[in-house]
N, C-alpha and C positions, 0 to 999 in steps of 0.2 A: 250670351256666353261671357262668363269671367275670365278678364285675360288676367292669367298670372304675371305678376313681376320678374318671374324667375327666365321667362320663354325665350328672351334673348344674352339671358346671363353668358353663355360660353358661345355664343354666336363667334366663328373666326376659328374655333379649335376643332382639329381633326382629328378621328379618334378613327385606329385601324383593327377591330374587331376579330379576332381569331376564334372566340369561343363558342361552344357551342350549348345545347338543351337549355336549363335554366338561369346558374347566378350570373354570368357572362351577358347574357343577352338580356336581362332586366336590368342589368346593369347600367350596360350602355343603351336602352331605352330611356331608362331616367336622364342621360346626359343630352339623350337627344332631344329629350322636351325639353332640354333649357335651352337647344339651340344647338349644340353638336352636332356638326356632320360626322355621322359615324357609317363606315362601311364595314358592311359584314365579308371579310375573304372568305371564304368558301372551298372546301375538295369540290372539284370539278365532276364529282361522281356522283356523292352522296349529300354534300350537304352537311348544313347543319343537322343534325339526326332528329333533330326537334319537330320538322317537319314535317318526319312520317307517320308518327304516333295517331293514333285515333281518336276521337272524331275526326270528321276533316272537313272543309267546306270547300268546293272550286279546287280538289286535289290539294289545299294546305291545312295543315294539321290546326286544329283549333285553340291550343296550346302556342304554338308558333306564331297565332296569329296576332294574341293576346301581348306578347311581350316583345315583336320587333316591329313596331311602328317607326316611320320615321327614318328609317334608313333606305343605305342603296348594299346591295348585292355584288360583288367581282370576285370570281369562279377563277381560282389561283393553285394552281398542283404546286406547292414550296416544298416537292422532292424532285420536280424539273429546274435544274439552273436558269433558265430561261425566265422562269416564272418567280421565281427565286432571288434574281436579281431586279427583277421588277419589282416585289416587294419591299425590296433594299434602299430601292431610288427612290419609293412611295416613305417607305420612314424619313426620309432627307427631310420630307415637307409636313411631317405628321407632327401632331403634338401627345399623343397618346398610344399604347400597342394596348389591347387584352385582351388574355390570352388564358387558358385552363389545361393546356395539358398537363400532363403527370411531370414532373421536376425530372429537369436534362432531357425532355422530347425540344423544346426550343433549338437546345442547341445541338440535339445531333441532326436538326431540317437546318444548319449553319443561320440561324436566327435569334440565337440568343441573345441576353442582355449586353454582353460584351460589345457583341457584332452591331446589335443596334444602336449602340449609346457611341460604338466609332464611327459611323457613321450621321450620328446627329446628338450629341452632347446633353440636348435640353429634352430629348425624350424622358417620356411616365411612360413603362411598364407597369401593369400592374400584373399581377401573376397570381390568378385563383387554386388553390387546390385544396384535396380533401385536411392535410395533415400539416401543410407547411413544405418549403422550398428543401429544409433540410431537418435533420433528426431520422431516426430508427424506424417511422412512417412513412418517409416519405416517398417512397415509389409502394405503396402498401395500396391496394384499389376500396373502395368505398364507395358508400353516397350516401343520402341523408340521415337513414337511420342510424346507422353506421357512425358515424359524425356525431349526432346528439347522445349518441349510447356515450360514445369515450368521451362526451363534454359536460354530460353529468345533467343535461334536460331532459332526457329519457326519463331519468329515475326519479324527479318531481313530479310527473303527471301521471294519474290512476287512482284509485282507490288505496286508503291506507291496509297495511297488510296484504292488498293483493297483485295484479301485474300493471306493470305497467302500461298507459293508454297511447296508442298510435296518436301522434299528431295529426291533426285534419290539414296543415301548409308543409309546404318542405322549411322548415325552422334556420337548419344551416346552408342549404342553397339560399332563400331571398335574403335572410336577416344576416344570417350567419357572414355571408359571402359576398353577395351585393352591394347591400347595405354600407358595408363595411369598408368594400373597396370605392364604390363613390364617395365615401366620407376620405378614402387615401389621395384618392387620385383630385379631388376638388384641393386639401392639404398641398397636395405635392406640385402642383399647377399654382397655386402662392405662392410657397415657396421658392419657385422655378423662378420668380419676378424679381425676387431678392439675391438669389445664387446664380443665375444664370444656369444651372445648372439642372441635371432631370431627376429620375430614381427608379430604383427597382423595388416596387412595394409587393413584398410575402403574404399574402394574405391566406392562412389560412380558417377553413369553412369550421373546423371544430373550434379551433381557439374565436370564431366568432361569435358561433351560436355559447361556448362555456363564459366568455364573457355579459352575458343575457343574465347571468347568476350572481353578479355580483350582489346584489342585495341578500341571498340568501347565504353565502360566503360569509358575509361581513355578518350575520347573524352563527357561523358556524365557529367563525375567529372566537365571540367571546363568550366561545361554549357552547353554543346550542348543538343539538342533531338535527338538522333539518330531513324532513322525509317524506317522504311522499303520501299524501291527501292528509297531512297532519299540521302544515304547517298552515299560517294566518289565509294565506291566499290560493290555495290550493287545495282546498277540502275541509280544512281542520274549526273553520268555524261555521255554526248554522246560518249568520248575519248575512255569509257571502258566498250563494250557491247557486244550484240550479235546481228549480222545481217542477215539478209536472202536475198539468191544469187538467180539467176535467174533460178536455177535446183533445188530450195527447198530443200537446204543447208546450214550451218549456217557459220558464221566464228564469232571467237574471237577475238575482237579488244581490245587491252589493252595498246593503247598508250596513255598512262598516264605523263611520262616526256615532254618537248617542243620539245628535239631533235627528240624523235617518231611521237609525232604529225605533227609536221612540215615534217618531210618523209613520215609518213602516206599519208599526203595530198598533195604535192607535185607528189607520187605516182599514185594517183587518179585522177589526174587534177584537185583539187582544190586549192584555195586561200589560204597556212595555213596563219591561226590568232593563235598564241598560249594562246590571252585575250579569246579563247573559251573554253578551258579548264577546268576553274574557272569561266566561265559565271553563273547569274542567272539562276533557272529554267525553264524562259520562253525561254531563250536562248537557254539553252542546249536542249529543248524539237525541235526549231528548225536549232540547227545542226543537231540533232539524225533524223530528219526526213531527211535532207539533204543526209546524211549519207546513210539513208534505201535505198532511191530512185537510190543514182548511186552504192553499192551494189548490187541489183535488176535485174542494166543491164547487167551483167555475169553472167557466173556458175562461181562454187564454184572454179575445176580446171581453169579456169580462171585468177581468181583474185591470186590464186598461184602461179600461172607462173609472172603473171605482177609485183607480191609482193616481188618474189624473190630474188630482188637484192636492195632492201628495208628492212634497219633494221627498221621495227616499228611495233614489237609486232602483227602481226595477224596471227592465225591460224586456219586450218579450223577444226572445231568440230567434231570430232570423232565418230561413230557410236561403239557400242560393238563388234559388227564382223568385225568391219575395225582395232581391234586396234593391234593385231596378224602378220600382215603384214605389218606393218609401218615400216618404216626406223631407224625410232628413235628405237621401241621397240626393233627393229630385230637386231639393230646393240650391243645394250645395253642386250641383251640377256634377257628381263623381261620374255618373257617366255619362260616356258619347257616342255618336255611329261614325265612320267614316267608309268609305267608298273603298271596297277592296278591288275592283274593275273586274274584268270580264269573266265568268267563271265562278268568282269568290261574291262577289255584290256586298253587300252593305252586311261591316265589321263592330261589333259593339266593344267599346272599348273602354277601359278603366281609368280615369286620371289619377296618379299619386300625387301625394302633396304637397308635390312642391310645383301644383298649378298645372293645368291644362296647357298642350302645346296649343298655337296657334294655327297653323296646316300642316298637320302632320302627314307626311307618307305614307302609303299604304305598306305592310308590310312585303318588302320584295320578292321576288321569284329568284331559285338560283341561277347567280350570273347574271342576272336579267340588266345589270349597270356596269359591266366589265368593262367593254370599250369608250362609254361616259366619265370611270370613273378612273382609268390609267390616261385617259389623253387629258384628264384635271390637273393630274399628280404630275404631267410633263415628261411619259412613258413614250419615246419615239414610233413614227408611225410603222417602221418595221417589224418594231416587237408588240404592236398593238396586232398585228394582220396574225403573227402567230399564237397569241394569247387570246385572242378576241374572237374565237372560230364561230 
């Protein structure tokens, strides 16, 4: 196993978990493979909703199981005062809250920013939602399509002239939302070292995933129309596509430079032109046909073997169950098992890049660390007897 650099990076920082289904809890997954103790609070009823969803293994949703490694669980009603001020005593000691409800649910459970930051000065909030903390959106409900519709990634993906293609990830849940806010709260946790001081980072899931554009923006600033299946990277050239082999396989072609294309096609027995590159679109419509047709005459392993001593960018498209035993994965150790105990058994699990945790937890059950994780925080043992049932 490759231990990452990263596994002890926030080791000491406490990160108090409010969120729930997807950007929230990947979130703070990522923080906890660097070392973060992160506790998921919990409604004492339902849970994270993420749990129920289907598949499930050992009664946990298999989605659930996927993105809350690492943590502990305390099952907190913060519409009971009781529980409420529990939670209040727990920020005293916490270096992090996040949180995704809809903008003013914090503070009408009397847990907002205000409340928390008087009570401990040097707190990180981070505050996920669809639209932003404030504007004309902001209590407006959504989720991810929703999100990339009004952030303008919708409308670059599909074929030119026709509809738009569904995303195969949530775009503005993980990149949009996540991503974005470990990039705040790792920021704001610096910063905190130099100011003493904490913050309330807005993060919202549209302004993340439309920040993903900035390259095609900056191509729209000096002039252009960028559109959909027409621009360099998204359909509009034959160099860089997707084909279909003769065992109803794809491959990734992405030769974009002259020196790929020209091996590309060389490769293939064809004539490379590298003026096809940068051809018109009546051009490019028939190389990409050209293309399709002697694709077509192989399978996929095929053209792998013939490709393989060919630097020009193609590779064959992955299936989800093919990605576990790939060469690449398996050498790079992207994935692992861990032990989800009784019930659940053994968890396959994804590392992201910023390094594999070193023992990571299995993902919790609700509640299952309530009275472990308030007599940590220095929660008296009388409000632990009533919290802790």
């Amino acid at each position: 196993m490759v231990t990452s650099p990263l596994a002890d990076a926030l080791r000491g920082i406490r990160v108090l978990d409010l969120s729930r289904l997807l950007p929230g809890p990947f979130l703070t997954m990522i923080l906890a493979d660097m070392g973060a103790d992160v506790v998921k609070i919990e409604d004492p009823r339902v849970g994270d909703y993420l749990r129920a969803l289907p598949p499930s293994k050992g009664g946990m949703a298999g989605r659930f199981l996927a993105v809350n490694r690492g943590k502990r669980s305390a099952a907190l009603d913060l519409k009971d005062p009781v529980a409420r001020d529990a939670f209040l005593a727990m920020v005293e000691r916490a270096d992090v809250v996040v949180e995704s409800f809809r903008p003013g649910v914090m503070d009408k459970l009397g847990v907002g920013y205000a409340t928390l930051a008087a009570r401990n000065p040097k707190i990180v909030v981070c505050s996920i939602s669809g639209y932003g903390q404030t504007g004309p959106y902001a209590h407006r409900a959504g989720h991810d399509l929703d999100y990339i519709g009004l952030a303008g990634v919708l409308a670059m993906g599909g074929t030119a002239g026709g509809a738009p293609g569904m995303p195969g990830v949530q775009i503005a849940d993980l990149a949009g939302g996540a991503l974005w806010s470990a990039t705040a709260i790792l920021g704001a946790l610096v910063g905190r070292e130099r100011s003493g001081k904490g913050a309330h980072l807005d993060i919202s899931m549209t302004e993340g995933a439309l920040a993903l554009l900035a390259a095609e923006l900056g191509n729209q600033d000096c002039g252009a129309k960028p559109t959909r299946g027409a621009e360099s990277l998204n359909g509009g050239l034959a160099c860089y596509g997707v084909y279909r082999t003769a065992d109803d396989r794809y491959l990734a072609v992405g030769a974009l430079e002259p020196k790929f294309w020209i091996a590309l096609n060389t490769a293939i027995g064809r004539p490379p032109n590298v003026g096809e590159i940068v051809g018109r679109p009546d051009q490019q419509a028939t190389t990409r046909a050209e293309l399709a047709a002697i694709f077509a005459t192989r399978t996929a392993a095929e053209w792998d073997a013939a490709l393989a001593q060919h630097d020009c960018c193609v590779e064959i498209m992955l299936e989800l169950d093919e990605l576990a035993s790939h060469p690449l994965h398996r050498a790079r150790e992207v994935f692992f098992s861990i032990d989800g105990g009784p019930g659940v058994g053994t968890i396959q699990q994804v590392r992201t890049p910023v390094g594999r945790p070193t023992s990571p937890r299995p993902p919790p059950r609700l509640g299952e660390h309530t009275r472990e994780v308030l007599a940590e925080y220095g929660i008296a043992e009388a409000q632990l007897a009533t919290l802790a049932k």
